[in-house]
C-alpha positions in Angstrom: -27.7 -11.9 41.4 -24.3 -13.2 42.4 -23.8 -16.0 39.9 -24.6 -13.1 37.3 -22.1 -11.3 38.9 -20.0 -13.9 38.6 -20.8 -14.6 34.5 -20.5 -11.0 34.1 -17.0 -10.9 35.7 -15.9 -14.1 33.6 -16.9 -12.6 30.3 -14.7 -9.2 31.2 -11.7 -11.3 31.9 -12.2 -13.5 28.8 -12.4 -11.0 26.5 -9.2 -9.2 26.6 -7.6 -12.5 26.5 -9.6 -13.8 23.2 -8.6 -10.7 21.2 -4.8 -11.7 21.9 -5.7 -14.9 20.2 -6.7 -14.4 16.8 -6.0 -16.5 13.7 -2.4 -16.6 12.4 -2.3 -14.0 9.8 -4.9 -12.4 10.9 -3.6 -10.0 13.7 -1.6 -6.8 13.0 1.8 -6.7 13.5 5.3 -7.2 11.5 6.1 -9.5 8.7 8.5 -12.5 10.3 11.7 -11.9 10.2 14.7 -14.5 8.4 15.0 -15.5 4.8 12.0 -15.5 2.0 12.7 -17.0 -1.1 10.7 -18.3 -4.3 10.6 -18.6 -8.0 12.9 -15.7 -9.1 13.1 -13.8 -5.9 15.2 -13.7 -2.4 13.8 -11.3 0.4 15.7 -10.9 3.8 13.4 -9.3 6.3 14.7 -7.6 9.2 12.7 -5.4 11.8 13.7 -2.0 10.0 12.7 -3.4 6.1 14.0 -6.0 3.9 16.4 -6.3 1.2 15.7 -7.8 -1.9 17.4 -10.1 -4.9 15.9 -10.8 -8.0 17.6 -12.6 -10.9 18.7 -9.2 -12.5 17.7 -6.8 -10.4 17.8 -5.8 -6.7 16.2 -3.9 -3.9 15.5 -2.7 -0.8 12.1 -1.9 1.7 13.2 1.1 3.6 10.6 0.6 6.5 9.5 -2.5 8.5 6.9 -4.1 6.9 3.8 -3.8 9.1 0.4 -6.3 8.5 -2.5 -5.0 8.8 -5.7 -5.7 8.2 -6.7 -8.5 5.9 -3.1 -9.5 6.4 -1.8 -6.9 4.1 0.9 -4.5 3.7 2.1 -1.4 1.5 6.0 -0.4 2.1 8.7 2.0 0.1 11.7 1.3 -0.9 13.5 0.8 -3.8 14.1 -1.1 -7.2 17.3 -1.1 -9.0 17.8 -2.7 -12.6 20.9 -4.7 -12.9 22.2 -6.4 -16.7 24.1 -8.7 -17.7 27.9 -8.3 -18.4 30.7 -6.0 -16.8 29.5 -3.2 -15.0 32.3 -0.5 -15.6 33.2 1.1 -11.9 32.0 4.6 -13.4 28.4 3.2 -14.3 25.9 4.8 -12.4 23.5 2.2 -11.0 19.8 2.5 -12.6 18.0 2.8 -8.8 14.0 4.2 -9.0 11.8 4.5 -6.4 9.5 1.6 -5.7 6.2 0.2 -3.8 5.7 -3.3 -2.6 2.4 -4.2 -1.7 1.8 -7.9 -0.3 0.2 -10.1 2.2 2.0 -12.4 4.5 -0.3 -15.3 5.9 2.2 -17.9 7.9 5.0 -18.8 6.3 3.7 -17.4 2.6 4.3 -14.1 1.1 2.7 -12.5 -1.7 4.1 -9.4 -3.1 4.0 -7.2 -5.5 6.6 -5.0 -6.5 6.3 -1.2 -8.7 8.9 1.2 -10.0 7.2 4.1 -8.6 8.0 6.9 -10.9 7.7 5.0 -14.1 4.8 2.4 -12.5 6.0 0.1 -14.0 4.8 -3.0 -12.4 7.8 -5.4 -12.2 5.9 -8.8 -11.3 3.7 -10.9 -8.5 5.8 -13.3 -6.6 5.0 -16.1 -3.6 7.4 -16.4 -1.5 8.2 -18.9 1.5 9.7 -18.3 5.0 13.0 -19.8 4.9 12.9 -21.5 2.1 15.3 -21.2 -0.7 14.9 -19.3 -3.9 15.1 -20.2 -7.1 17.3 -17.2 -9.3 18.9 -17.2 -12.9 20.9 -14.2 -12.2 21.8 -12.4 -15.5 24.9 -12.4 -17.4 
């Protein structure tokens, strides 16, 4: 009867430390913070959101970006459409609201960005934890 006591009291001490260690991308939390970059696409993440560069457009998530389940996450923000040549100082920037939904497993990001109120679905990108990206701004 004591050496079940014993298993018994090992198992309830285990436990709680076993759930702390699940696989990386796995547990819920907050995407990494630093520099994301990729094919066409720069995210800075920063506890309160991220900002955003693409090659002619730029953005903003206006909430941290919290993993969930699956590794996955859903965040607001917004999208704003950029083109090439002068911008005159009067020009009123083309901002729309926007959705990024993603998944962040390590160091690799996939996201996908929406202009809400049109849904217009702007593109998929992968993105890498401080790693540089690759953009063609327009001009």
């Amino acid at each position: 009867m004591l050496r079940l006591a014993r298993v018994v009291t090992l198992i309830a001490l285990a436990l709680p430390a076993a759930a702390c260690q699940m696989p990386t991308g796995m547990d819920s939390g907050h995407a990494p913070v630093g520099p994301w970059g990729g094919d066409h696409i720069r995210i800075d993440v920063t506890s309160s959101g991220a900002t955003l560069e693409y090659d002619c457009a730029h953005g903003t998530i206006d909430e941290p970006i919290v993993v969930g389940d699956g590794s996955r996450f859903s965040a607001a923000g917004t999208h704003t459409f950029e083109h090439g040549g002068p911008i005159r100082a009067d020009d009123p920037p083309n901002r729309h609201p926007a959705r990024y939904d993603g998944r962040v497993v390590g160091d690799t990001m996939e996201i996908t960005v929406t202009v809400t109120d049109s849904r217009q679905r702007i593109g998929q990108f992968m993105l890498f934890l401080n790693h540089p990206a690759r953009l063609l701004k327009c001009l």
